[in-house]
N, C-alpha and C positions, 0 to 999 in steps of 0.2 A: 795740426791734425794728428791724434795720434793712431795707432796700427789698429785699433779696432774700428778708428773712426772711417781709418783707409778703407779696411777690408768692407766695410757696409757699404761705402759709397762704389767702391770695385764692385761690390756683385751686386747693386743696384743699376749702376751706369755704363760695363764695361763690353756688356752687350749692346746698348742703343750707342756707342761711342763707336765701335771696332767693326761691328756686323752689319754689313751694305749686303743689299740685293745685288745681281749686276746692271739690273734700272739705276738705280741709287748711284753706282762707281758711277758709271759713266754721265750721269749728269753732274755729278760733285766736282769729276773732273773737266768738266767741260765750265762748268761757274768757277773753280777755286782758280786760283793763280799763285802760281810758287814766285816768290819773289825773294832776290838776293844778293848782295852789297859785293860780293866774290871775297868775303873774308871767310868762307866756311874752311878749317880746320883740313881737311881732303879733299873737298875738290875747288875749293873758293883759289880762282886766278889771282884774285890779289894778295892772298895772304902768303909773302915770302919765307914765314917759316913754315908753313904746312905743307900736304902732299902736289896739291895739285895735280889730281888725280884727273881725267876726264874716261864717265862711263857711254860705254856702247849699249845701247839698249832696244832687245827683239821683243816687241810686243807679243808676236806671236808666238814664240816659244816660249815666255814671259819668263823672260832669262834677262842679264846684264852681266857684261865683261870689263876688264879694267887690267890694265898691268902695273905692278908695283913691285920697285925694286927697291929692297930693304937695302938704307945704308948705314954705316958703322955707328951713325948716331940714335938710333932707331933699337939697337939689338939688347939684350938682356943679359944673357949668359952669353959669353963670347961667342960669336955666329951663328945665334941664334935672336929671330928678332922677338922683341919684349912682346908678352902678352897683351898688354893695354893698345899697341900698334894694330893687333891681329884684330882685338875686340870692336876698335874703330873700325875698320875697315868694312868687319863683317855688320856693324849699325851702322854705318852708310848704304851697303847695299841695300841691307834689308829696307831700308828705309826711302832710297832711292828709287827701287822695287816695286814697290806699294803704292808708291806716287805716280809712278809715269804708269801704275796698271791702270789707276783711280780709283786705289784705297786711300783712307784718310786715317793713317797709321797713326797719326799725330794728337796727341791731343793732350791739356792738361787739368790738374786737379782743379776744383772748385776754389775760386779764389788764389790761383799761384800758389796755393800752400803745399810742401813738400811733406 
């Protein structure tokens, strides 16, 4: 697909894709089912080299919490943790987020094409 082909399908489809009523959230979330092996990257329990992370999540203040302690493998510039660390973290929440409100943040191109 290429960048023109993206951007037509973006502003054709990225409204019907992203944009729920809160009728809509809440029955998508009520039919969808998240399902998961625990090898996610940050919070998947089985996967021993990732965070394993576990979030707290307040519906009603539609907030989520989590604590992460950067260790020496993790950092960038000496004691400082790498950017790409900080980026996961915050597209876990975001994404964590969205799910448990019963947005359907997910989604992909027409035919798996990047």
């Amino acid at each position: 697909m290429t960048s023109s082909q993206l951007m037509e399908w973006k502003d054709t489809n990225l409204n019907k894709v992203l944009l729920f009523t809160s009728y809509e959230a809440r029955t998508w979330k009520k039919r969808g089912k998240f399902e998961t092996y625990g090898n996610c990257f940050v919070c998947g329990e089985k996967n021993p080299g990732g965070l394993q992370l576990s979030f707290q999540i307040d519906e009603e203040k539609q907030t989520l919490k989590t604590i992460f302690v950067g260790k020496p493998v993790f950092q960038g510039y000496d004691g400082i943790v790498h950017g790409g660390i900080v980026s996961t973290l915050l597209d876990e929440a975001m994404a964590k987020l969205a799910y448990e409100l019963g947005y359907n943040a997910v989604y992909s191109l027409p035919g798996g094409q990047v």
